[in-house]
N, C-alpha and C positions, 0 to 999 in steps of 0.2 A: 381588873383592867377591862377598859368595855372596846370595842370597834370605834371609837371617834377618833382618836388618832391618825387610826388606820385611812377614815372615809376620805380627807383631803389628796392624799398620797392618790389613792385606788380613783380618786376621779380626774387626777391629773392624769394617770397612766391611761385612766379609760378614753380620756378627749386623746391621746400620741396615739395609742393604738387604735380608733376610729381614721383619726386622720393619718395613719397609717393603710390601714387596708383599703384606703378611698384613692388614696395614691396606686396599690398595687392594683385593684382594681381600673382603675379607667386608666392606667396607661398597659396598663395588660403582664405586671409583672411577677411572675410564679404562675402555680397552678392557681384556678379561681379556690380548692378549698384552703389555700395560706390565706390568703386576705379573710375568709371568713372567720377563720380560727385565732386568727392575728385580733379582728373585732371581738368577737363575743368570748371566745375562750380565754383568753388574754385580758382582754378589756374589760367588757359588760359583767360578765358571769362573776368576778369577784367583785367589784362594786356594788352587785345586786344583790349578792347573799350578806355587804355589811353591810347596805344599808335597810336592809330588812330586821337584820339584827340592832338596827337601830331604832327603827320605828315599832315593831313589835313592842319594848317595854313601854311606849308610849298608846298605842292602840288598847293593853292591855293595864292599862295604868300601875307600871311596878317599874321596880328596881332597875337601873341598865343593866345592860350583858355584860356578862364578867367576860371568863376564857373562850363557853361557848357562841362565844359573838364573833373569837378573835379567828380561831381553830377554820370555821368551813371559806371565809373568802382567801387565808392564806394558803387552804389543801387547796384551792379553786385555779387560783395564780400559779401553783408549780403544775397543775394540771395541768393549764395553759401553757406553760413552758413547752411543756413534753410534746402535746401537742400541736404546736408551733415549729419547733424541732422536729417533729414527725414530716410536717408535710414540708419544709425547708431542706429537710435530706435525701436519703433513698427511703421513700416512702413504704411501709409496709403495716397493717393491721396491728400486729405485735406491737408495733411500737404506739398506741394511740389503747391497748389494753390499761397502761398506769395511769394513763392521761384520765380516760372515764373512769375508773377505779379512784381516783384522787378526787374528783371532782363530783364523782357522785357521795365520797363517802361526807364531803363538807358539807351535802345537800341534806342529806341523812341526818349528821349530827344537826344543823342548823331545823330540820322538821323536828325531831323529836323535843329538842328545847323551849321550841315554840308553843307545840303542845301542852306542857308541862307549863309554861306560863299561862296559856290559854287556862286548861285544870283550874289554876290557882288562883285567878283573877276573882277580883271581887266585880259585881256590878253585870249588866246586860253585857253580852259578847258584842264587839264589833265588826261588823260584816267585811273590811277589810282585810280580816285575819284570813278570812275564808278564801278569797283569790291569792294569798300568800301562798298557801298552803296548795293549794290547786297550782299553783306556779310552779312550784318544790315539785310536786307529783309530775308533770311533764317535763319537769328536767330530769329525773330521774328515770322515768320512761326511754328519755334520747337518750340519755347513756347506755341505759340496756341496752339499745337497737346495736349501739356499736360493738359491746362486748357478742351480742346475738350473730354477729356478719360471718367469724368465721365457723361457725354451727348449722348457717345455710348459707351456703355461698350463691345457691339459684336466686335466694331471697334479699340480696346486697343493695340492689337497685331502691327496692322499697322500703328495704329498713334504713337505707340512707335519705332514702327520702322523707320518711318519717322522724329522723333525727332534727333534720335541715325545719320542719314543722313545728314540730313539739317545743323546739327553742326558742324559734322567731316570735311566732304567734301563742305559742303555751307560755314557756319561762318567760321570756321577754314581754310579750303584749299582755298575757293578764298581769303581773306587776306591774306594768306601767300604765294601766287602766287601774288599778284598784287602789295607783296612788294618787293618779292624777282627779281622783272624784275630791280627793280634800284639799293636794299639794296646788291646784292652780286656784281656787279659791280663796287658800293664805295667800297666796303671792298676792291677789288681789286687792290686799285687807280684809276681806271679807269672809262670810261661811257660805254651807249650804247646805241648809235643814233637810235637802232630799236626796243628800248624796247617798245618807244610809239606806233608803225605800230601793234605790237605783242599786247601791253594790246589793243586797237581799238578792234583788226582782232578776237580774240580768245575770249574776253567775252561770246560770244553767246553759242559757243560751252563748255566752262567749266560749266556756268549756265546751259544750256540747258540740259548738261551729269547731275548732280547734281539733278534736277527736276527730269529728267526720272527715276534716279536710288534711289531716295526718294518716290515715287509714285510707284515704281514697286517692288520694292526688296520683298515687301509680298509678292505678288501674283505671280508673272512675271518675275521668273528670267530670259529668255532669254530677254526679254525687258531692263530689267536693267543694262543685260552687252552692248547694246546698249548705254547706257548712260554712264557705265565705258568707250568705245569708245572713245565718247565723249568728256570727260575730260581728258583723254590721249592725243588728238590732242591740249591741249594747254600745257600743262604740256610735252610732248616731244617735243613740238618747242620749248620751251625754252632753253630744256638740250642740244638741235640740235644745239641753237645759240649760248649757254653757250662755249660750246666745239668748235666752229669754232671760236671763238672771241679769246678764253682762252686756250682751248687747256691744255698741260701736266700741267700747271701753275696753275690748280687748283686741283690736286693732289700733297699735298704738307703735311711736319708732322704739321706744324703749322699753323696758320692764322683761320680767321670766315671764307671764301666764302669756303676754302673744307668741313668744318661742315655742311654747307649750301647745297652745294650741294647732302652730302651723304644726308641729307634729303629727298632731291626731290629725290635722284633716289629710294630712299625709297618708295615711296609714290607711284610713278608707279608700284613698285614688291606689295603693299598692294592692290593697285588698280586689279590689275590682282589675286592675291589672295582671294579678295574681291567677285570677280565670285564664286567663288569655297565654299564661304558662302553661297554666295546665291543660291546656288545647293544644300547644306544641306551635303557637302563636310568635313567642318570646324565648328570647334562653334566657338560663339562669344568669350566668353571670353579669349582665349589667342588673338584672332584677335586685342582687344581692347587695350589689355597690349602689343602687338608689335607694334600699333601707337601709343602708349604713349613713348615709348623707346627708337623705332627705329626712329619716324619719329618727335615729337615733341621731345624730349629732346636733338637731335643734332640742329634742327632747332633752338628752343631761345635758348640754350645756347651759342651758334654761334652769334646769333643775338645780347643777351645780353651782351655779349665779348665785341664786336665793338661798341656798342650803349651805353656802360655804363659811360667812360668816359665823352661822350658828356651830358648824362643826370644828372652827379654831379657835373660836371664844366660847365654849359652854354657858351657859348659865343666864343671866338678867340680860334682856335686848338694851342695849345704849348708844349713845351719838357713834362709838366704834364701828358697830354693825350697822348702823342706819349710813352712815359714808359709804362705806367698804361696797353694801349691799348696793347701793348709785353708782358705784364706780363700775361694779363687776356686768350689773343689767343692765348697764348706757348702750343702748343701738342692740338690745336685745331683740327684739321686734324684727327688725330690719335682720339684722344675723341670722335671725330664725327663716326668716321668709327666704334668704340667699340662699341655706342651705338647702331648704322644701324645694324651693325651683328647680335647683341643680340635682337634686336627688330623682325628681318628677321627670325632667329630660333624659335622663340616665335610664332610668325605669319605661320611659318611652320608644325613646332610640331602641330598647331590644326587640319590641315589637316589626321593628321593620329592619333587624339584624340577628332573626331567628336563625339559631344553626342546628336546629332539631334536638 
């Protein structure tokens, strides 16, 4: 049994729970960390570990995922539960122990599998595997931080902040950097002979930014826009190559790759916004609700568009999927740019409704 089943389900769930915590967020209801764990714990985090497990046998040219494809985004989702449930109740530590324990251990089994594909592949390795893996590793990092909080409790602030990092911009942004160097190209019809030079050339630097500005954002914020830097130099040569390749052709009312793109340019204005948290400029919480909005909800919905025929019809593309796939990206464009606007004003308004 491989994870396709599953992805349809896990991306439906993930667009209710996005457009869940974008409601709790901007009307202000719960604590701000339920909307966030409502998004990513809930939502993102199992969609991401299958749909890894689904691109992985493809990256590495082999067999689909059996069990261990099925195993880490369903431990991911009851993680999420717990989770969710955690900050929904009387909130306390203990309770958000099974939640990262669940959710790291899917992360776990899902790297060591990968590896073991990696091993075994025939042919040159592909460099998307590499920010896979480097994804895995900062998610697993964030879960630490929270099992670590009641071992230093003086050390809470920062290891919570570093959780809040590691995911956003580690799990979350290099995966969706390291898919989107191939995934908005297909969307296009087309390739792009320099994706692989770019995922090689830029790992170090998007990692490297993502570390420093996980590790410094407490203490250190000029350090940590050093790391914003950082992660902008991969994230702007893409946009650099996007636009020399593609040009007007990706401003368009319909299709996945304009969705896609407005994400990324997204993702830079948060980036640079993001300083201005880290100055004590912004609160968090609208900053949260503008990457949930502006930056993931055009990203998979875009993604899910294009991706969804192929994951309820496996196998030969036909008039089925060529419909379906018109029907799901009509006013993609346009949806994507709604959402980036709305996520951008959300992300700006905190600037001028900083509460320290």
């Amino acid at each position: 049994m491989s994870p396709l089943p599953l992805l349809p389900l896990l991306a439906l769930n993930a667009l209710i729970a996005l457009a869940t915590a974008a409601f709790l967020s901007v009307f202000g209801q719960g604590p701000p960390q339920l909307a966030a764990h409502v998004a990513f714990a809930l939502g993102v985090l199992p969609l991401i570990l299958a749909a890894m497990a689904y691109f992985v046998p493809v990256l590495t040219r082999s067999a689909a995922a059996g069990r261990a494809g099925i195993w880490p985004p369903l431990l991911a989702w009851c993680g999420g539960v717990l989770a969710v449930w955690a900050f929904a109740s009387n909130f306390s530590l203990a309770k958000l122990h099974p939640a990262a324990t669940l959710a790291g251990l899917g992360a776990l089994v899902l790297a060591v599998w990968m590896l073991r594909r990696i091993r075994r592949m025939f042919g040159p390795r592909h460099p998307g595997l590499d920010w896979y893996l480097a994804a895995l590793g900062f998610l697993i990092l964030a879960l630490l931080a929270i099992l670590l909080m009641p071992l230093f409790p003086a050390q809470r602030p920062a290891l919570r902040l570093f959780h809040l990092h590691a995911n956003l911009l580690g799990f979350v942004g290099l995966t969706a950097l390291g898919t989107l160097q191939v995934l908005l190209p297909t969307c296009m019809g087309q390739t792009d002979p320099d994706a692989p030079l770019r995922l090689r050339r830029d790992l170090k630097w998007a990692a490297g930014g993502v570390l420093i500005i996980a590790v410094a954002v407490a203490s250190a914020p000029t350090f940590a826009a050093v790391g914003v830097v950082l992660y902008l130099v991969a994230v702007l040569r893409m946009l650099h190559a996007w636009w020399h390749r593609f040009g007007s052709d990706l401003i368009q009312r319909h299709g996945a790759a304009p969705s896609l793109a407005v994400a990324t340019i997204v993702l830079c204005a948060l980036l640079l916004l993001g300083v201005a948290h880290g100055y004590g400029l912004m609160s968090g919480r609208p900053a949260v609700a503008g990457f949930v909005v502006g930056f993931l909800l055009p990203l998979i919905s875009g993604a899910a568009a294009y991706l969804l025929p192929v994951w309820l019809r496996p196998g030969a593309q036909g008039e089925w999927h060529k419909v379906l796939r018109a029907k799901l990206v009509r006013w993609g464009g346009v949806r994507g740019l709604v959402f980036g606007l709305i996520g951008l004003v959300l992300a700006i308004h905190a600037v001028f409704s900083a509460d320290g």
